[in-house]
TITIMI-113565 format. One record per residue: x, y, z of N, C-alpha, C in turn. Coordinates in steps of 0.1 Angstrom, whole numbers, plus 2048, in hexadecimal, padded with zeros to 3 digits. Layout:
N
XYZXYZXYZ;...
This chain:
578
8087F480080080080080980D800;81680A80781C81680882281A7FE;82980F7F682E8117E482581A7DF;8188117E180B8187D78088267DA;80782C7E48048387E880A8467E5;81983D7E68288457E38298457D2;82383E7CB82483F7B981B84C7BA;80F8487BE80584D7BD80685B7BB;8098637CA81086F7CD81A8737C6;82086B7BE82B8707B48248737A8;81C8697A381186D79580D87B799;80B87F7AA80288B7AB80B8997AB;8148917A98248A27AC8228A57B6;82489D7C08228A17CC83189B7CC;83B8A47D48488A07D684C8987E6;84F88B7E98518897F485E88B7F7;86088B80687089080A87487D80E;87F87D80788686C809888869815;88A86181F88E85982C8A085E828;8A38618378AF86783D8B985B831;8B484D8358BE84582F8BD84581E;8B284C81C8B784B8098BC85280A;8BD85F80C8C586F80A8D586C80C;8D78658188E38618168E985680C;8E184B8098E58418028E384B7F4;8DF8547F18DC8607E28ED8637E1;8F28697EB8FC86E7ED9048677EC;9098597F191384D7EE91384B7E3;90584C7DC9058477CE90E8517C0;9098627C490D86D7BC91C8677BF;9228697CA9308657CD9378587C4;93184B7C593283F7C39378417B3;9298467AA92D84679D936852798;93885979D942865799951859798;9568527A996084B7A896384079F;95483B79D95682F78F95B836786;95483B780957844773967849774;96884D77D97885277D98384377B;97F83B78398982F782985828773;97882977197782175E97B827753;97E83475898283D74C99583574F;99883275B9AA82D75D9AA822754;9A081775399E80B74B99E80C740;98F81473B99081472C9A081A725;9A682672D9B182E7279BA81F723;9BA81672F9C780C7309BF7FE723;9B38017219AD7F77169B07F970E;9AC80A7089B18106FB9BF8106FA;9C880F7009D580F7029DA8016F9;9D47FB7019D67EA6FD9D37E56EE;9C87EA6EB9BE7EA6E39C47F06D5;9C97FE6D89D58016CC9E18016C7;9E67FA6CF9F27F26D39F67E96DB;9F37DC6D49F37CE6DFA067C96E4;A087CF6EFA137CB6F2A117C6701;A1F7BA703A1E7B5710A1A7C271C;A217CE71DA207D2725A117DD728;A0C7E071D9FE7E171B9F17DB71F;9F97D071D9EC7C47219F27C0732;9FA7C27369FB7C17429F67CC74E;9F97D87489F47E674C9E37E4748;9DD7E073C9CF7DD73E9C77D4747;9CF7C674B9C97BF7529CA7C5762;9D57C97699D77CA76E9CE7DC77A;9CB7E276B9BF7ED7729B07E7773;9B07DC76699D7D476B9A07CF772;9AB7C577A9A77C17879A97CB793;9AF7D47969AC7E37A099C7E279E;9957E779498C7E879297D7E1797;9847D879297B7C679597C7C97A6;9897CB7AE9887CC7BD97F7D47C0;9837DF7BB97A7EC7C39697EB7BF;9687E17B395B7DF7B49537D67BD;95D7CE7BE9577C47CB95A7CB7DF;9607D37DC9607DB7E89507E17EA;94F7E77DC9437F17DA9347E77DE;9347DB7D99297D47D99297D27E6;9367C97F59337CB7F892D7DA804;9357E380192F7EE8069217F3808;91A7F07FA90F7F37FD9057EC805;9097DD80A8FF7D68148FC7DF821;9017EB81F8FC7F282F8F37FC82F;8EA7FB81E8DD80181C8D47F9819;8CB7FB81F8BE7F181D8B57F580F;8BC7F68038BB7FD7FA8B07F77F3;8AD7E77F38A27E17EC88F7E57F1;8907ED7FC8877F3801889805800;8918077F888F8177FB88681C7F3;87B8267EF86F82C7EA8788307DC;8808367DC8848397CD88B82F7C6;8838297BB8888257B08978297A9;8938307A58A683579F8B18317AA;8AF82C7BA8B882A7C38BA81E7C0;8AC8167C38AE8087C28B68017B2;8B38077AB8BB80779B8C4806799;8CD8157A38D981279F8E18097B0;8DE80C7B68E48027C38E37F27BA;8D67ED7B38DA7DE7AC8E17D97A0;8E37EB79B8EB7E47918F97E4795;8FC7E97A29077E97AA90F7DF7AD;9047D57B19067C67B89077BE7A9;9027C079F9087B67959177BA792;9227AE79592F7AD7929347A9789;92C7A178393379677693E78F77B;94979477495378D77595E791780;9587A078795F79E79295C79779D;9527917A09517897A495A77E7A8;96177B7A39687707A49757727AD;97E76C7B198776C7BB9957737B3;99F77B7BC9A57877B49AB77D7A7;9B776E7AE9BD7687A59B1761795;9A975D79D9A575B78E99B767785;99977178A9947797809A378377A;9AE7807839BE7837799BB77676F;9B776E7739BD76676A9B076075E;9A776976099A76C75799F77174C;9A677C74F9A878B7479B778473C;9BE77A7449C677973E9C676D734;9B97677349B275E72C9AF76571E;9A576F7229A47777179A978070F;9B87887179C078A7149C9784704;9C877670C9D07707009C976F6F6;9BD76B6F49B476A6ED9B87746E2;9B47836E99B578E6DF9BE7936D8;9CD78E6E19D778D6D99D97896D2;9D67776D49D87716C59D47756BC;9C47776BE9BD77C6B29C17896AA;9C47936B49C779F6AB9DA79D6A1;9E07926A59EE7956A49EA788694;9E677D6949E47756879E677B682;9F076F6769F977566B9F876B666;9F47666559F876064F9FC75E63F;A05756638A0A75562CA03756621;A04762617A0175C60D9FE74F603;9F17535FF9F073F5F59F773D5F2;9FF7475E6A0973F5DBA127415E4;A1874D5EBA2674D5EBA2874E5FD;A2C7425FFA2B74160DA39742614;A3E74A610A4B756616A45761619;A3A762615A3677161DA2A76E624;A29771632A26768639A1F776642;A1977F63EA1678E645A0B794640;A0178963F9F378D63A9EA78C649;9E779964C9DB79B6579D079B656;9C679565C9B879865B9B47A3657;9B97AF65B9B27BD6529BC7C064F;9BE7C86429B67C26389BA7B862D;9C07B36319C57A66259BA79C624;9BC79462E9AF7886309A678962E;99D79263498D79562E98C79B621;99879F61C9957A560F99579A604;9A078D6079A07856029917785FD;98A77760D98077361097577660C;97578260A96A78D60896978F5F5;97278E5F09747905DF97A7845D9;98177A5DF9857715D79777645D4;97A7645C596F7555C39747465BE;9817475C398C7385C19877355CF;9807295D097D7235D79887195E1;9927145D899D7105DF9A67185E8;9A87215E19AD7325EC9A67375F5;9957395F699173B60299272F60A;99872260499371561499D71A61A;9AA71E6119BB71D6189BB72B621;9B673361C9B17406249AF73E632;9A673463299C73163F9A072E646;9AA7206409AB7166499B871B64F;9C172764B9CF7276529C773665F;9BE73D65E9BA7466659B1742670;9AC73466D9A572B6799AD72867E;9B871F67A9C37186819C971F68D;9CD72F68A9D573768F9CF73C696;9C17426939B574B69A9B27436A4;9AE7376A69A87316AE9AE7256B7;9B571C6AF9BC7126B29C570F6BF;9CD71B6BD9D77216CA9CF7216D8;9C37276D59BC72A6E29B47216EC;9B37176E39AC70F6F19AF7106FA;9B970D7029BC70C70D9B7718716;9BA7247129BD7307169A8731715;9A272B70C99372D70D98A722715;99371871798D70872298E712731;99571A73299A72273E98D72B740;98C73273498373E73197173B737;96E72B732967726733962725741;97071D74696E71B75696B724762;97272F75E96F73C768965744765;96074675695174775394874475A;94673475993C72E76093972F76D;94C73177694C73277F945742780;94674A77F94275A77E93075A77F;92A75377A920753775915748771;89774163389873662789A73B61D;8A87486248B474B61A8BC74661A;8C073B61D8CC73461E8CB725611;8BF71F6148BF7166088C071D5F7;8BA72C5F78BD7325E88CA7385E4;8D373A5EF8E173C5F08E87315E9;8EA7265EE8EB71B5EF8E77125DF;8DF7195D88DA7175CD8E271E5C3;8E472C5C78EA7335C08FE72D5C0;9017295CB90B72B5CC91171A5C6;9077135C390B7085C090A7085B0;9067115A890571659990D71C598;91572859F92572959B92D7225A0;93071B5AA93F7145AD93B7025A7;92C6FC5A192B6F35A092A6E75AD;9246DE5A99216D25B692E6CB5BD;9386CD5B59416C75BC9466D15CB;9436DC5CA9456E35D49396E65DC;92F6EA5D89266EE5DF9156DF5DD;9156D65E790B6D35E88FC6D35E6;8F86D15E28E86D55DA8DE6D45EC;8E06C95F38D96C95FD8E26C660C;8F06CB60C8F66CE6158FA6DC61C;8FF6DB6288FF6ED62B90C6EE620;90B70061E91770761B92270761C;92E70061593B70961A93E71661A;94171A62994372462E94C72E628;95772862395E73461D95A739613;94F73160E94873A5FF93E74A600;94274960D93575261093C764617;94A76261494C77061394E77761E;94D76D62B95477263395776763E;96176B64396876164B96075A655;95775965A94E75566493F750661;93B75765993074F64D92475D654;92676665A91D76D65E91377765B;91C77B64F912780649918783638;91177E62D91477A620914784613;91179461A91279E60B91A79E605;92479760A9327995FD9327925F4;9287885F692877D5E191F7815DD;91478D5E39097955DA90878F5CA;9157935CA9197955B69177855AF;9197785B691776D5B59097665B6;90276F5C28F876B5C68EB7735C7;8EB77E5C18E17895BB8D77855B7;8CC7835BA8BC77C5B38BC7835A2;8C37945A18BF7985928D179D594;8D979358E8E479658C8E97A2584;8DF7A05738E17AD56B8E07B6573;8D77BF57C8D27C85818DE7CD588;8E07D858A8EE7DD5938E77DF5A4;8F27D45A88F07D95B88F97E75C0;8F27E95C88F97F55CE9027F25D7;90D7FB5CB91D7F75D69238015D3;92180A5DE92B81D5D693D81D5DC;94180F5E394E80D5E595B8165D7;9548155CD95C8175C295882A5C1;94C82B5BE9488385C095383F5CD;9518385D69568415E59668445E3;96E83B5DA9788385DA97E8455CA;9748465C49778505B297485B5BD;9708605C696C86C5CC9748715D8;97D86C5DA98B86C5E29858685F1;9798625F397886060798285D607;98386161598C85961E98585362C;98C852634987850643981859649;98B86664898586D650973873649;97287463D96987763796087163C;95E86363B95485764294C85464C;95A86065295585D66394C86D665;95387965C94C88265D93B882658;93887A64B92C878647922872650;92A86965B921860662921867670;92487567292287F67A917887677;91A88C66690E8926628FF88B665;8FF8826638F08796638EE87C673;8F687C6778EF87E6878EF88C68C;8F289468A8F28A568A8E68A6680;8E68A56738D88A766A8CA8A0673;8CE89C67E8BD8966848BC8A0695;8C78A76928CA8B16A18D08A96AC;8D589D6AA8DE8976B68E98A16B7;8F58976C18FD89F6C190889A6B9;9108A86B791D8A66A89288A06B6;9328996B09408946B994489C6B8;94C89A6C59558A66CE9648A76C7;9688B16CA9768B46C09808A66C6;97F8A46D29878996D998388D6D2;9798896C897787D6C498687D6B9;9848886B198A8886A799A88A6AA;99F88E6BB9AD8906B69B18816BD;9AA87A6C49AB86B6CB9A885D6C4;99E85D6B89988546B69A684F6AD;9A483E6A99AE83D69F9A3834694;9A883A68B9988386809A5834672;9AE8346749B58296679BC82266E;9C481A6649D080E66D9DF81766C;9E581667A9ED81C6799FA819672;A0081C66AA0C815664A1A81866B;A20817678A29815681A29807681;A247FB67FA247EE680A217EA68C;A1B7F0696A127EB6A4A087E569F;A067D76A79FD7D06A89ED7D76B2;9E67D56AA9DB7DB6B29CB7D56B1;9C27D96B29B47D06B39AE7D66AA;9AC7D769D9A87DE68E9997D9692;9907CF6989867D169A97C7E069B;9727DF68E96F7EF6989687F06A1;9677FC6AB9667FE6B99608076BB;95680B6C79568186C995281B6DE;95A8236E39618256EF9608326F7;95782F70395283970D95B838716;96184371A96F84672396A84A731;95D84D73195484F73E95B85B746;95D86473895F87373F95587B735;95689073794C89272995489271F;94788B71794B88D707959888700;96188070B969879708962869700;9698676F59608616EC96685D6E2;96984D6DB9738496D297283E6CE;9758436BD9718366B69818306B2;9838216B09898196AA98680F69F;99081469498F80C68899880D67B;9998046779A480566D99B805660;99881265C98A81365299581364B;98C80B63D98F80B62C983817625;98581861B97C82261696F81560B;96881061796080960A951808614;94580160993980360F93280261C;9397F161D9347EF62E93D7F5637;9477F763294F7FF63D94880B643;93F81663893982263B92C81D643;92B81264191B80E64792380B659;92D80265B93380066B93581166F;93C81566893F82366E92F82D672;92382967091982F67491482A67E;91A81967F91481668B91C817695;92781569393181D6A192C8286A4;92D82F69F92683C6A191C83E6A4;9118356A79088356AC90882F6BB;91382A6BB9188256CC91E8346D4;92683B6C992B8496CE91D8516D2;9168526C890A85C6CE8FE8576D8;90084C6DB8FE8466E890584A6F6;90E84A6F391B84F6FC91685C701;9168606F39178726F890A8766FE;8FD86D6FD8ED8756FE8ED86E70A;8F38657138F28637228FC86772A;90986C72691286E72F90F877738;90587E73B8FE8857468FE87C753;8F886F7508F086575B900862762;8F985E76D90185877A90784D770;91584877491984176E91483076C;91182C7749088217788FC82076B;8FA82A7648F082875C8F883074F;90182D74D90D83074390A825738;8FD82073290081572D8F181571E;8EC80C71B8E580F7138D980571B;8CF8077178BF80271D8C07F871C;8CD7EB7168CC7DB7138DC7DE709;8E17D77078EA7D36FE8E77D46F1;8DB7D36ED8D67D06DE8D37DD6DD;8CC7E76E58CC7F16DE8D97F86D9;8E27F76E48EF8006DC8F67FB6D2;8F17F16CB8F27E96C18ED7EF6B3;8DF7F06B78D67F76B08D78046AB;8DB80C6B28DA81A6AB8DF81F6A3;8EC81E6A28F381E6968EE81768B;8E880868D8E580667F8D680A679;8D38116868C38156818C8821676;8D28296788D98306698DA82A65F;8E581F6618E68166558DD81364D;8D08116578CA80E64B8C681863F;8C48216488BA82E6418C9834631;8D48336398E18346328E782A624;8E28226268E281461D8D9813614;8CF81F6128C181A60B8C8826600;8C58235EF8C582A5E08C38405E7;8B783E5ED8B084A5EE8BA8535F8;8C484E6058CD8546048D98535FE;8E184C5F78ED84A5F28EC8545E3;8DD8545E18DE8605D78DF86B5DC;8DB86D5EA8DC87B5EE8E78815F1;8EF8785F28FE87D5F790887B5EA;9008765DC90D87B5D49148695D2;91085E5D79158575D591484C5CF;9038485CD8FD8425C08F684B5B4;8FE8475A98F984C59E8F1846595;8E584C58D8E08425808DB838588;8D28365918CF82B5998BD829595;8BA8225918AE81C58A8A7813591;89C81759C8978105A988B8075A0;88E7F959F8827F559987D7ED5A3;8777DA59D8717D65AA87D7CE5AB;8867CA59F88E7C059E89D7C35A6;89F7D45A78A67D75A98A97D75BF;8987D95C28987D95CC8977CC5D7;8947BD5C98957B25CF8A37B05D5;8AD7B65C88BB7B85C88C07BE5DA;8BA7C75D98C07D15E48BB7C95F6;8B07C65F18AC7BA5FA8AF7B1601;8B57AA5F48BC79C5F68CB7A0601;8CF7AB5FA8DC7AD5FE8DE7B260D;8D17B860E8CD7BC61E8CF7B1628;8C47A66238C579A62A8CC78D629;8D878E6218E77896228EA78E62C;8EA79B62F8F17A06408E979C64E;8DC7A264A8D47A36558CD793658;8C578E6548C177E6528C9779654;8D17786538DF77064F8E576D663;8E47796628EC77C66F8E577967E;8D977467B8CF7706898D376468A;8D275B6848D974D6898E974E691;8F47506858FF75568E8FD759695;8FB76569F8FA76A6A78F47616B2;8EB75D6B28E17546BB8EE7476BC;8F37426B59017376B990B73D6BC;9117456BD91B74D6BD9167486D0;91074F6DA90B74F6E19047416EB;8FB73A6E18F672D6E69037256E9;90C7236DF91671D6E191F71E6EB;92672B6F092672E6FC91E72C70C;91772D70491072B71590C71B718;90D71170E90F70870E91A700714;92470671493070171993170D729;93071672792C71C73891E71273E;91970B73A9107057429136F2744;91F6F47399236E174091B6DD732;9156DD72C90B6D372A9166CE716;9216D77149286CD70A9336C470F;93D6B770F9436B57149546BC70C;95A6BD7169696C570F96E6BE701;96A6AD6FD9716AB6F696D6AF6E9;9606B56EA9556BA6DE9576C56D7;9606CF6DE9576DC6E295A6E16D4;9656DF6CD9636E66BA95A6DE6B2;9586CF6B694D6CB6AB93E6D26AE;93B6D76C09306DB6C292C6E66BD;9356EB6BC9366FC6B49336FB6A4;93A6F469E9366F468F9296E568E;9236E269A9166DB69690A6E3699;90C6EF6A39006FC6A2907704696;91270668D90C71068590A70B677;9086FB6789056F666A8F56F366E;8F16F067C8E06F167F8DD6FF67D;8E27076818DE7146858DE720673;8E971C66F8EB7256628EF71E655;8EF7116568EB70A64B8FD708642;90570D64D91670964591D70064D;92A7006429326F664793C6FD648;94C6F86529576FA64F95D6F463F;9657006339686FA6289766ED62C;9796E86369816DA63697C6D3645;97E6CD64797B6C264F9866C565E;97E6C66689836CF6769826C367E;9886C16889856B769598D6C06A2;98C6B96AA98F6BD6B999D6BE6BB;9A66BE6AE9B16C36AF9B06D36AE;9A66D56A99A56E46A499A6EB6AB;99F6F66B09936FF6B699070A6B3;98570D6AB9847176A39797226A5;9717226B296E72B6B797473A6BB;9807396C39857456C498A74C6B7;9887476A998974F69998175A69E;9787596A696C7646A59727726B1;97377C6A79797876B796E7866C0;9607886C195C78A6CC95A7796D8;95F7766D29627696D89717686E1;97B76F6D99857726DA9877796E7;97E7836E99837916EF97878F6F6;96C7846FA96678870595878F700;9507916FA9447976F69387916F4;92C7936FC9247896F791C78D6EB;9167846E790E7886D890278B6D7;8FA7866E48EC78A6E18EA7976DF;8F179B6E28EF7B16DD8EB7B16D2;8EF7A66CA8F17A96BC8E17A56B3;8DF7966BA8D87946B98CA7986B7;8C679F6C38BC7AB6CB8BD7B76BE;8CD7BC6BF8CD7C96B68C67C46A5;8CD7B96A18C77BA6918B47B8694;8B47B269F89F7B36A289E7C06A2;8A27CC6A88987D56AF89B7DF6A5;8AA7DC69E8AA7EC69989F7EF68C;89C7E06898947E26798827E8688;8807E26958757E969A8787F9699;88480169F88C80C6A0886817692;88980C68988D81367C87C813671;87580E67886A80D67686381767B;86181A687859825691866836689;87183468887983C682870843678;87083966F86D83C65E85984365D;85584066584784766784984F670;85385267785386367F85886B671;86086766B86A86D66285F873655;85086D65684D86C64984E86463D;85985D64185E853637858843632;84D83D63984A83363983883363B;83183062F82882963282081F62E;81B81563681D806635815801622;80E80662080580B61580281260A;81581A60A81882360082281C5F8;82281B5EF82E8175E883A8215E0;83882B5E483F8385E384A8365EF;84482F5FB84D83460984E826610;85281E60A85781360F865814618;86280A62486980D62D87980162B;87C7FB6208897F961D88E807612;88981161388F81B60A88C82A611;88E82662288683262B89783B62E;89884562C89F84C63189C85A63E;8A685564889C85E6578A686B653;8B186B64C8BB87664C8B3883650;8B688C6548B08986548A389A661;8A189066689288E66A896893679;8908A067F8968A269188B89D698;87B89B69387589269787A88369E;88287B6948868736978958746A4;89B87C6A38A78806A68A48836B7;8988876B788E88C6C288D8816CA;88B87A6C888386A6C88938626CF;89D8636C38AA85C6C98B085F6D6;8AF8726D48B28796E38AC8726F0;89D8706EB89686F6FB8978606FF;89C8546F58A28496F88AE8496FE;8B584D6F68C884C6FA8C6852705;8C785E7088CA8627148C285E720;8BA8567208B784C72D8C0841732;8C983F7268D683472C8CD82C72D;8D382473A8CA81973E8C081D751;8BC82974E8BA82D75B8AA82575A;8AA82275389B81E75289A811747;8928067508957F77488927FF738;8957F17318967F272388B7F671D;87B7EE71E86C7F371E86A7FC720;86C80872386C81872987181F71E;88481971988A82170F88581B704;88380F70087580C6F18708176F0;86581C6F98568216FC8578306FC;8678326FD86B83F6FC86C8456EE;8738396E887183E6DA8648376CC;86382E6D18558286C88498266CF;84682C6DA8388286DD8358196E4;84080F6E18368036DE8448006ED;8407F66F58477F06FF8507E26FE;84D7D86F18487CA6F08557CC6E4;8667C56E786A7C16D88637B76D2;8647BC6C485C7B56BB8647B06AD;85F7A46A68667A16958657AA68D;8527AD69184B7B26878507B967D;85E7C367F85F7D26758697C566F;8717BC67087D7B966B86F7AC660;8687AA66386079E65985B7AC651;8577B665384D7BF64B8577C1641;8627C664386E7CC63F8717C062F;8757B46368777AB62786F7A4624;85F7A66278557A46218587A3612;85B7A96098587A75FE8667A05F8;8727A15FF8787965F88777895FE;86B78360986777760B863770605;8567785FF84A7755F785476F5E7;85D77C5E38657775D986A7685D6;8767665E387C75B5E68747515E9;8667505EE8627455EE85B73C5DD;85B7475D48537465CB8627435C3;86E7465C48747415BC87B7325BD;87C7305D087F7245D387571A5CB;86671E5C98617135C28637135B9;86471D5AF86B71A5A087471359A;8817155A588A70D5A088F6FF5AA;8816FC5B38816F15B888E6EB5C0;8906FC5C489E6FA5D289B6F15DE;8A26E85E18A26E25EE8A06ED5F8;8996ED60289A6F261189E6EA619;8AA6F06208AD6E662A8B86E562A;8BF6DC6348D06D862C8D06CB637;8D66BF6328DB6B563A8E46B7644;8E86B064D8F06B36539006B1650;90A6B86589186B96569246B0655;92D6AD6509366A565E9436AA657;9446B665D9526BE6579566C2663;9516BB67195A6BA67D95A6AB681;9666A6682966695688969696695;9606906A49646946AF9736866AE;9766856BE97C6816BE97A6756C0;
């Protein structure tokens, strides 16, 4: 009754005065997160440190401030058992005092959460330091992941060159690390039907001897190192091949971009909606090409809250080509996250869920990705939107997006499978490539067993990251980008003028309006609140991501029956346990 009375009187603006002991526990709190913030800003400095320069003594100075950290947080948790905080009348108390007591990984006892960090550590080292030989000429032995390998993976169509590609970047990516991830595992636990027309297509250029009519995929055919998401064989696998797909890599490249350009245009899109423009300190801090001193570093791109103001930084070793301008909007959409809550107590320094900060940036992408702006900016020319053209643009969407819900969902499942006991150790690479030949319909291109471990190939695997963010993000942003494109004007369900795969929000401060009064709630308020903030609606939903490739469903289903594609794929055996 007394909860109820106390909302009540608040609905009525009637202000009550807090009990002696919230005023004080208000006060520990103002204090509490000022000193977080000061010591995360010590960590991240010693991460980004690490992170742009992987040296022993980098990585020693980084581990060595998250565990300071990890202590003083478990100091802090227990500290706070001397307020009876789960009964105090204000909400925003009880919020942040619980998200206080969650520790994760500091939890754990000082030596093994040192010896957590230095699990993962290696991980990231190995990963970011992989080097391997040229096909033909294997004296030169200094080809890196970015950009040699993916470029290789990404454009070559000798199918024997992408297996040898694969198989020496698994080897080296992954193989090394078990041990260092059996560990990772341990202290973890302890802590805590576009794919069959693909498949169709791809077995009409490389022929049956390579590609199976009713087996999954080899993986290296598909354009990128992990099978996650497949726009790069567009050109092979296009429903209207004659028809030109949109790819202004070549355009961006006759028009002198560069990086810095890239990063400036994907500033503009968020200033044109009245957010806020990055702070001069983004641009004299961020490192947004690859440095050529020969330091080993984490070319992954990144984007990094220093948990001071407006200190804010992105990392990446940009090339000047398409998808690269599409990541650099969504980093940037992690930046302007950063910037529209750094007001809030630190404790709520974070985004409403994982998936939204996932989201925002590519809720740009999309609007950025679509004919209607690439013409606006000067970058598609002569572009002739027909229906055939748009199956095209379509298809190519959901190579990325489609594509990438399965992975994601294993990426994850698989993990927590082995945090929960239930695969045995001697399994654990055949279990991994038997959810992503259930789950996404491929195979490894040679034959793997339990000599080889090829999970840590994957950086967020490598470095500790979970995936469902990701997951969640490709769901909500097409809900995001939907409630977007009808503030914007841009979408209605019934017009064929204003189709919402050709919605652009550029310009829109309606919308912009809308992002402000989400982002800057942080996470001060569960996730259902910052939804409802910006769409009205409380409930994630499919709905906008099924409305969205509605019509290249309808297509794909109607062509699978024409040409009497198998659905489905047998199962694998391109892992032999032991």
């Amino acid at each position: 009754m007394r909860v109820y009375l106390v909302a009540l009187l608040a609905t009525w603006g009637v202000c009550l005065a807090l009990p002696q002991e919230e005023i004080e526990a208000k006060e520990y709190l103002e204090n509490l997160n000022k000193e977080l913030a000061k010591r995360s800003n010590v960590e991240i400095e010693a991460m980004w440190n690490y992170g742009s320069n992987i040296t022993a003594e980098n990585e020693r100075k980084k581990n060595e401030v998250s565990a300071e950290l990890a202590k003083f947080k478990k100091e802090v948790a227990r500290d706070t058992a001397k307020y009876q905080w789960r009964s105090f009348q204000s909400e925003d108390l009880r919020r942040q005092f619980k998200a206080l007591n969650k520790l994760g990984y500091a939890a754990l006892p000082e030596a093994d959460f040192a010896e957590l960090l230095q699990s993962i550590s290696s991980m990231e080292t190995n990963y970011a330091k992989v080097k391997i030989c040229d096909y033909k000429d294997k004296a030169k032995c200094d080809l890196a992941l970015e950009p040699e390998i993916e470029d290789v993976i990404s454009k070559s169509r000798d199918h024997e060159k992408l297996a040898y590609f694969w198989r020496e970047f698994y080897d080296k990516a992954g193989t090394p690390m078990r041990t260092q991830f059996e560990r990772y595992v341990e202290l973890n636990t302890k802590a805590a039907k576009l794919n069959s027309y693909v498949r169709y297509r791809l077995r009409k250029h490389y022929g049956e001897s390579v590609v199976s009519e009713t087996g999954p995929i080899p993986m290296h055919l598909l354009g990128n190192l992990w099978a996650q998401q497949w726009s790069m064989i567009a050109d092979i696998v296009s429903p209207f091949p004659e028809k030109p797909m949109v790819d202004i890599s070549g355009e961006m490249q006759k028009q002198g971009y560069t990086a810095l350009k890239m990063f400036q245009i994907a500033d503009d899109f968020f200033t044109s909606m009245n957010l806020t423009k990055l702070p001069q300190s983004f641009w004299e801090k961020s490192i947004i090409e690859k440095p050529t001193d020969g330091r080993d570093l984490v070319c992954h791109a990144s984007a990094w809250d220093f948990y001071l103001v407006d200190d804010v930084r992105s990392k990446q070793c940009t090339l000047v080509l398409q998808d690269q301008l599409f990541t650099i909007h969504h980093e940037l959409g992690h930046i302007q996250y950063f910037l529209q809550y750094q007001h809030q107590p630190f404790v709520y320094r974070n985004g409403a869920n994982p998936g939204f900060h996932e989201a925002v940036g590519d809720v740009l992408a999309l609007s950025v990705s679509t004919p209607k702006h690439l013409e606006k900016i000067g970058l598609l020319k002569d572009y002739v939107r027909d229906e055939e053209t748009r199956i095209n643009q379509l298809f190519l969407a959901a190579l990325d997006k489609i594509v990438f819900l399965p992975f994601a969902f294993t990426m994850d499942k698989y993990r927590w499978s082995l945090f929960r006991g239930e695969v045995d150790k001697a399994n654990w690479n055949c279990a991994f490539w038997k959810l992503r030949a259930e789950y996404s319909g491929i195979e490894p291109p040679v034959v793997r067993s339990e000599k080889d471990f090829d999970p840590p190939a994957k950086y967020h695997v490598s470095a500790d990251y979970e995936y469902l963010r990701y997951l969640v993000s490709f769901i909500i942003q097409f809900q995001f980008h939907k409630s977007a494109c009808i503030k914007a004007g841009q979408y209605e369900a019934n017009n064929a003028e204003l189709p919402l795969d050709n919605c652009d929000i550029y310009g829109s401060t309606e919308v912009g309006a809308a992002f402000h009064k989400m982002l800057s709630m942080g996470s001060s308020k569960p996730w259902p609140d910052a939804l409802e903030a910006f769409s009205g609606e409380r409930i994630m939903s499919g709905k906008a991501i099924a409305e969205y490739f509605e019509p290249l469903r309808v297509w794909l289903e109607a062509e699978n029956i024409k040409n009497n594609v198998h659905i489905g794929w047998t199962t694998s055996d391109k892992c032999v346990s032991s």
